[in-house]
C-alpha positions in Angstrom: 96.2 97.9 82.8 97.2 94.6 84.3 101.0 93.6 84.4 99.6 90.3 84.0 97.6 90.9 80.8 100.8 92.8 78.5 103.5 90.7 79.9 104.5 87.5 78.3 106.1 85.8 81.0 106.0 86.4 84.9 107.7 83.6 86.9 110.2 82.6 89.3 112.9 79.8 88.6 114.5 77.0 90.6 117.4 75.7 92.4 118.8 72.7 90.2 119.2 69.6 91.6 121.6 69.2 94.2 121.6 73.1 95.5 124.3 75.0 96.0 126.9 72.1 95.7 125.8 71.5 92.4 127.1 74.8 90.9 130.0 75.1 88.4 132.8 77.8 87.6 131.4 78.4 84.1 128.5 77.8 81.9 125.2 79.1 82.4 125.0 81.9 84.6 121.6 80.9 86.7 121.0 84.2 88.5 120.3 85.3 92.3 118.6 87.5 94.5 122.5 88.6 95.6 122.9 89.7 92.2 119.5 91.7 91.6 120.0 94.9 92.7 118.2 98.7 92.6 118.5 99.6 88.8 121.7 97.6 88.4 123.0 93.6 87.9 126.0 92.7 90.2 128.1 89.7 88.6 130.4 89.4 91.7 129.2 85.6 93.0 127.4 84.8 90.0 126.5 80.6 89.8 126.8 78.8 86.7 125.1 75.6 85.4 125.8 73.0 82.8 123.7 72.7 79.7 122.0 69.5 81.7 121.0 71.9 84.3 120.1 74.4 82.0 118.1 72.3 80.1 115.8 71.5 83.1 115.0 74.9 83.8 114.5 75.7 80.2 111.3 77.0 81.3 113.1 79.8 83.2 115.0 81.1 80.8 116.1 85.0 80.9 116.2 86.7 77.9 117.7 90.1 76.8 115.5 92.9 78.2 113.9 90.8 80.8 112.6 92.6 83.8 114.4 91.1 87.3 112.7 91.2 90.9 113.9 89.9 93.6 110.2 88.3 95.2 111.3 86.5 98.7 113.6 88.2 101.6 115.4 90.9 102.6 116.2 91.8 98.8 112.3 91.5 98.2 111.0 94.4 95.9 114.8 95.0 93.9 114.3 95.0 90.4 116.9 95.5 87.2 117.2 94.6 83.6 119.6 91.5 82.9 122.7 93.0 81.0 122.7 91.1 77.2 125.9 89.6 78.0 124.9 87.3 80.8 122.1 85.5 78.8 120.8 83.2 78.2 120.5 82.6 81.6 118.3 81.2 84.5 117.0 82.4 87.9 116.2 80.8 90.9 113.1 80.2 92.9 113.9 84.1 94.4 114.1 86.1 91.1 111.1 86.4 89.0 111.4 87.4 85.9 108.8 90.1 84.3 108.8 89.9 80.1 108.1 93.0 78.8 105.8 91.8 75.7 105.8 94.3 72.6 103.4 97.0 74.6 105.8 97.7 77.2 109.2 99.1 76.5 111.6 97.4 79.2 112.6 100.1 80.6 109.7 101.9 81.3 108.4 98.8 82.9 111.6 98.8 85.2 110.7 102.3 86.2 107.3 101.4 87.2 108.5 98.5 89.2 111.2 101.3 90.8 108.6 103.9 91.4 106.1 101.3 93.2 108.9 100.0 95.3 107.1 100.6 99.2 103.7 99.4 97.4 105.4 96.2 96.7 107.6 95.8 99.9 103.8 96.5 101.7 102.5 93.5 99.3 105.3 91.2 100.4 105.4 92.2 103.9 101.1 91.7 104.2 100.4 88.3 106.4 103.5 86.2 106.0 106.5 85.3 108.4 108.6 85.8 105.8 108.4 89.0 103.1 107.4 87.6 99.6 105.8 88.7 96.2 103.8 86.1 94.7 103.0 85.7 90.8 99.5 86.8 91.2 100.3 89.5 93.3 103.2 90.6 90.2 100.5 89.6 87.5 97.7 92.1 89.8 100.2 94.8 89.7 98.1 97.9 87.8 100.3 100.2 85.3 99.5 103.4 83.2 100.8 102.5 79.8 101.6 105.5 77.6 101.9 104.9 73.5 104.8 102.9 73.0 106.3 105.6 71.6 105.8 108.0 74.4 108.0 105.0 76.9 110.8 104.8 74.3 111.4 108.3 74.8 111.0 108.2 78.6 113.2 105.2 78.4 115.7 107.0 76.8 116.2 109.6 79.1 116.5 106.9 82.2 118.8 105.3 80.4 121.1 108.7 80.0 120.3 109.4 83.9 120.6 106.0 84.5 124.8 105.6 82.2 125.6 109.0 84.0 124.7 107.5 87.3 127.4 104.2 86.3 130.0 106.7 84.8 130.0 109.0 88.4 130.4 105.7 90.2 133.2 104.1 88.3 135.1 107.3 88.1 134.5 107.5 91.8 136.0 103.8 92.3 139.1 105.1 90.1 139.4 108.5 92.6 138.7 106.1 95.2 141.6 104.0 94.3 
């Protein structure tokens, strides 16, 4: 089955107004390729908005359980879920944003998107001078989609792989320290 016909929103977001200088110290997180990484969200250099800004990219708005991936670049093809606590958010015209809908468990659908990782970097590397995923390309995407049921319990047991896999690394960091 198509990505494009379960999901409920594929899309990419924008810069606001102004770039870069126009970013504030709190607010709105609007989210970056730099924090989209393998399986996990990095906070560290995270860009806020105001509710002005915010309000002009209401169409980009990232909801709990939203799907990340990075579509332009070197990051091109990284994909995680956005941690509860950082929405509502917004990305940028780099991260695209993959809704899940009520046929796809989340994190099933980030496995996929992990599992097909050299298709897509072969996608976004195919006739451009610069490695990109486009929507239709995301939307084209072709998925086996178990019972509903039959995810949940898959996505279970990544999660458990995937909190043992934060756990090593933080008590690492503390070994480390």
């Amino acid at each position: 089955m198509r990505l494009g016909d379960i999901c409920t929103k594929i899309g990419s977001g924008a810069t606001p107004r102004g770039g870069q200088e126009s970013y504030k110290s709190s607010g709105i997180p609007i989210i970056r390729s730099q924090n989209v990484l393998d399986w996990s969200f990095k906070d560290d250099g995270l860009a806020y908005i105001d509710g002005v800004q915010a309000d002009a990219l209401a169409n980009v708005e990232v909801l709990p359980g939203d799907v990340l991936l990075n579509i332009t670049g070197d990051s091109v093809a990284r994909a995680c879920m956005v941690p509860a606590e950082q929405t509502p958010a917004r990305v940028n015209q780099h991260v695209a944003i993959v809704r899940h809908g009520d046929k796809l468990s989340p994190t099933y659908l980030l496995a996929f998107l992990q599992s097909i990782k050299p298709h897509l970097l072969s996608l976004a590397s195919s006739g451009a001078t610069r490695k990109a995923l486009t929507k239709a390309m995301i939307e084209n995407l072709e998925i086996e989609l178990p019972d509903i049921e039959i995810q949940n319990r898959i996505s279970l047991l990544i999660d458990c792989i995937q909190n043992k896999i934060m756990l090593n690394a933080r008590t690492n960091g503390y070994l480390a320290a």
